[in-house]
C-alpha positions in Angstrom: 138.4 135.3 86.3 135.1 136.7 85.8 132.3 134.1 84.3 131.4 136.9 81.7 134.6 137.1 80.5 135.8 133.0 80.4 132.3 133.0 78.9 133.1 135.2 76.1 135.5 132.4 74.9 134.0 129.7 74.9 130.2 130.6 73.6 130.5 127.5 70.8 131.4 124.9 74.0 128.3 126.4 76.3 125.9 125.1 73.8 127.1 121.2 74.4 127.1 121.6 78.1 124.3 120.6 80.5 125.7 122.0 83.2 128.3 125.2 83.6 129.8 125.6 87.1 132.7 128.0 88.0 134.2 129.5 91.2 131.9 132.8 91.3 128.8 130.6 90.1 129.4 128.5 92.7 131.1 131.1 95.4 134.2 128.6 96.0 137.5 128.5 94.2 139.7 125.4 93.8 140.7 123.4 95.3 137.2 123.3 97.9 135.1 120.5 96.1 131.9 122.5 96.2 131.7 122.7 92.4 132.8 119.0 91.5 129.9 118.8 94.5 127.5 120.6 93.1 128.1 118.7 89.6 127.2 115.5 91.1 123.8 116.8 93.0 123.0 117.7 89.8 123.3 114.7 88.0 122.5 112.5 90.7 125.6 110.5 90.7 128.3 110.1 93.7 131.1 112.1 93.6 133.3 109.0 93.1 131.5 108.6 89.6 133.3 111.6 88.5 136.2 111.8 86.8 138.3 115.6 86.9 140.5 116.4 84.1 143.0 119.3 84.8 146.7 120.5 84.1 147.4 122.2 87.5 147.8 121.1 90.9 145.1 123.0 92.7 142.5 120.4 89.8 144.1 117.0 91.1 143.7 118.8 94.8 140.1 119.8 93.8 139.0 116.4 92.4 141.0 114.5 95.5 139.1 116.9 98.1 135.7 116.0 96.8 136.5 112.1 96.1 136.6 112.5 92.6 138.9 110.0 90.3 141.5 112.4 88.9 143.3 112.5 85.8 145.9 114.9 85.0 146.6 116.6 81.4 150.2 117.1 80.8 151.1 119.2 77.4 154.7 119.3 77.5 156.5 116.0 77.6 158.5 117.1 81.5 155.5 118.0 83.5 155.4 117.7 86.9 153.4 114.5 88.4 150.4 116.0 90.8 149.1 112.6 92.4 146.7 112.1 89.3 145.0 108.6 89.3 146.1 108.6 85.8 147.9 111.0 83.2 147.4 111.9 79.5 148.9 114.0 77.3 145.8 115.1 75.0 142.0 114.6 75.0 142.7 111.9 72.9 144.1 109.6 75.1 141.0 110.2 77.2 138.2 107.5 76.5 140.7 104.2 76.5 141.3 105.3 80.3 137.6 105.0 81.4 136.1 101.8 82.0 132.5 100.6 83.4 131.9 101.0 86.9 132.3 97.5 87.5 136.3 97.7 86.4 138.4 94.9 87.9 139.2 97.8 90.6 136.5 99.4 90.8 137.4 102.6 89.8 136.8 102.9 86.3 140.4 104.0 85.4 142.6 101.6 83.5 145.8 100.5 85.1 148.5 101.3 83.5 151.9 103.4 83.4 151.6 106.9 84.1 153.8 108.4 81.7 153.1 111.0 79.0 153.6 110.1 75.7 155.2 112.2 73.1 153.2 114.3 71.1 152.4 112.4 67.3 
């Protein structure tokens, strides 16, 4: 999709972002890991800092390619299981996942059973 028009619907969200990145503003498409890539040169931090949420395979590929921790977002209670480090079934369930870097682990995801819980 065009940046101007996945853009035009999202102008509220643009303001809260420090960084926008997308396959043309980039010039590679998912699942390469030249965006997550170019995230992390940005902020300084190594790409295994990141964590990538996405619904669809090619985002657990994307985050996997460029060493990113990935979590996957599944809205309807049979989705498919892409290899995610972790799954969640809204935003919500987000922030208990992610831990300090120094996590028992090490990589700042919470263990835990990777089911998706029905929607409240």
């Amino acid at each position: 999709m065009p940046d101007r028009l996945f853009r035009a619907d999202i102008p509220e969200l643009l303001e809260w972002l420090d960084l926008y990145v997308s396959s043309e503003s980039c010039g590679w498409r998912k699942p390469n890991p030249a965006g997550l890539r170019l995230f992390a040169r940005h902020f300084g931090a190594k790409p295994s800092r990141l964590i990538f949420v996405g619904d669809e395979k090619l985002d657990i590929a994307t985050a996997k390619n460029a060493g990113c921790r990935a979590i996957q977002i599944c809205r309807e209670p049979e989705t498919e299981d892409f290899g995610a480090d972790a799954a969640i079934s809204g935003l919500d369930e987000l922030f208990p996942l992610i831990l300090p870097a120094d996590s028992a682990d090490g990589t700042g995801i919470a263990a835990g059973p990777r089911h998706v819980r029905e929607p409240v």
